[in-house]
N, C-alpha and C positions, 0 to 999 in steps of 0.2 A: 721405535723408529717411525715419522713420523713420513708420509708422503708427499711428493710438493702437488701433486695436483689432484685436485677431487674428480674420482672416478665417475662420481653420479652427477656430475656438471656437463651442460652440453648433450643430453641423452639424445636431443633430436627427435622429442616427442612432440606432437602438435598439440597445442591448446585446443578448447573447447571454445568455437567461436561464441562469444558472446550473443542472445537475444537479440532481437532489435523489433522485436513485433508492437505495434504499440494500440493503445484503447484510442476512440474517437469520442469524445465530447458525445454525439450523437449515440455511439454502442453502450454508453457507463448510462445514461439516459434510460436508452431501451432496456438495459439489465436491469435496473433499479423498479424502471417500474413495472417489470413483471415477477421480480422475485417481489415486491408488494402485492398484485395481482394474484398470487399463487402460493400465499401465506410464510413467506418468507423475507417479510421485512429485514429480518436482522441480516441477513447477505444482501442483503440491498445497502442496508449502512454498513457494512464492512466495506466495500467494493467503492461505497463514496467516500470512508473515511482515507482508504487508500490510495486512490487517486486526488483526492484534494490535497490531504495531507506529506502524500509522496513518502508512504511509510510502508514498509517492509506489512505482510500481513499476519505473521507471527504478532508484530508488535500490535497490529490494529484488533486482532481478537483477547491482547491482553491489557487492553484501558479498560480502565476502571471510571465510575461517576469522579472518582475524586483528583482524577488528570486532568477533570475538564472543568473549568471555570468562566464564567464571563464571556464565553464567544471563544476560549483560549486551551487548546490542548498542552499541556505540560506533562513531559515523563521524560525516562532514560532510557534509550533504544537498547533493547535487548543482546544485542549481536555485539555492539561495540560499546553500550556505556555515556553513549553521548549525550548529552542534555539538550531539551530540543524544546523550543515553547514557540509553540504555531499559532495564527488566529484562525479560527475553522471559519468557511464559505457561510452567508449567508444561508446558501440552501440545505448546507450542512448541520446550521447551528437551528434554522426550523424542524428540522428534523428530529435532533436531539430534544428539543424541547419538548417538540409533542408526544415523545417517548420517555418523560424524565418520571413523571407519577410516582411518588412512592420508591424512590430509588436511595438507595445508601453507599457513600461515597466510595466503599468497598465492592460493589458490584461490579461487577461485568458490564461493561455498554452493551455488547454486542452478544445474546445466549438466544440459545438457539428453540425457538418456540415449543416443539416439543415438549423437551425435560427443562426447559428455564437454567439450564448450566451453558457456560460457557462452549463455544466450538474445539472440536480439536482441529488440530492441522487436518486429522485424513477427511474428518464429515464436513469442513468447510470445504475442502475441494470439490467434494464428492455432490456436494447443494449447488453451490457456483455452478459446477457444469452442467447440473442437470435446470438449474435457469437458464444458464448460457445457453442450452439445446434448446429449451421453450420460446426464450427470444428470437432464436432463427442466428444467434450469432455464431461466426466462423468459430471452428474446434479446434484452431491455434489462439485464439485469446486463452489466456490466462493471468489466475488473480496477480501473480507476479508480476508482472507487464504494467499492474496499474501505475507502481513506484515511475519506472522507465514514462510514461506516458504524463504522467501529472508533471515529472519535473523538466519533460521537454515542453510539456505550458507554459513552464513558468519564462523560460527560455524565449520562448515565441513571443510570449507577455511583455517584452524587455527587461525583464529579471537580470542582474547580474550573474557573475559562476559565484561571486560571495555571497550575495543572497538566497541563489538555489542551496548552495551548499550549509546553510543558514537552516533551511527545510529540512534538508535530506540528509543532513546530518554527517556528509562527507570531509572528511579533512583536508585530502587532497584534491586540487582540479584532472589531475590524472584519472581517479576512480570514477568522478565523477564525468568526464567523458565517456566513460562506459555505461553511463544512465542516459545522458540528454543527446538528443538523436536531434541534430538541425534538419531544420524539412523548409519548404520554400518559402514561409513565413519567415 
């Protein structure tokens, strides 16, 4: 027998309000150049590719040399599958260069000085914040925030929601209001 109404509908749970904290132009700046200052280049370009890019940072510690081509990030977001071909920032793609030496398209962009491997999720947090602390930046930024922050640039930029979502990889404009935060720009 078969119920007519679902028990566990309606439970009256609240949500977990969404973020809304976001990077400044000026803060991705100051992070960048003291995790270079402090031998930690490679969270300096994660942090850029995440904010330029508007990419999840799961995804940005797993490009490879051979995502990237000509100024042009190419891959399939990890979470959903989406195929996504971005042109990287000038300041982005000087970067990359001057870091390419001897590189195979199999590589890791982004490995962590050290051990020359790859980050994982826990020691990319754990570097990030202990730049973030060196920079003097607030202890609510996080790397997450950079996704929310780059695509409410683009926003400000006069990007359309079909071209942000072009970026960010979103299908819907619905989720995607849950990333771009209009501010008085």
């Amino acid at each position: 027998n078969l119920i007519a109404v679902n028990p566990f509908s309606k439970l009256g749970l609240d949500a977990v309000p969404s973020r809304d904290v976001m990077w400044t132009d000026a803060q991705v700046k100051t992070f960048v150049e003291t995790a270079d200052q402090n031998g930690l280049a490679s969270i300096g370009t994660l942090i850029l590719i995440a904010y330029d890019l508007c990419q999840r940072p799961g995804d940005c510690r797993q490009m490879r040399w051979g995502n990237y081509k000509d100024g042009v990030f190419s891959f399939a977001q990890e979470k959903t599958g989406t195929p996504i071909n971005i042109p990287a920032t000038g300041i982005l793609v000087q970067r990359l260069e001057a870091m390419r030496t001897n590189r195979n398209i199999d590589d890791a962009i982004v490995i962590y000085e050290r051990t020359g491997r790859p980050y994982s999720g826990r020691l990319y947090r754990k570097k990030a914040a202990a730049v973030r602390e060196l920079a003097g930046l607030p202890d609510i930024l996080k790397v997450s925030d950079l996704r929310r922050s780059g695509a409410t640039l683009l926003g400000a930029s006069s990007c359309s929601e079909d071209e942000i979502r072009a970026v960010t990889g979103h299908k819907s404009r619905q989720i995607l209001s849950t990333y771009v935060k209009p501010d008085l720009r």
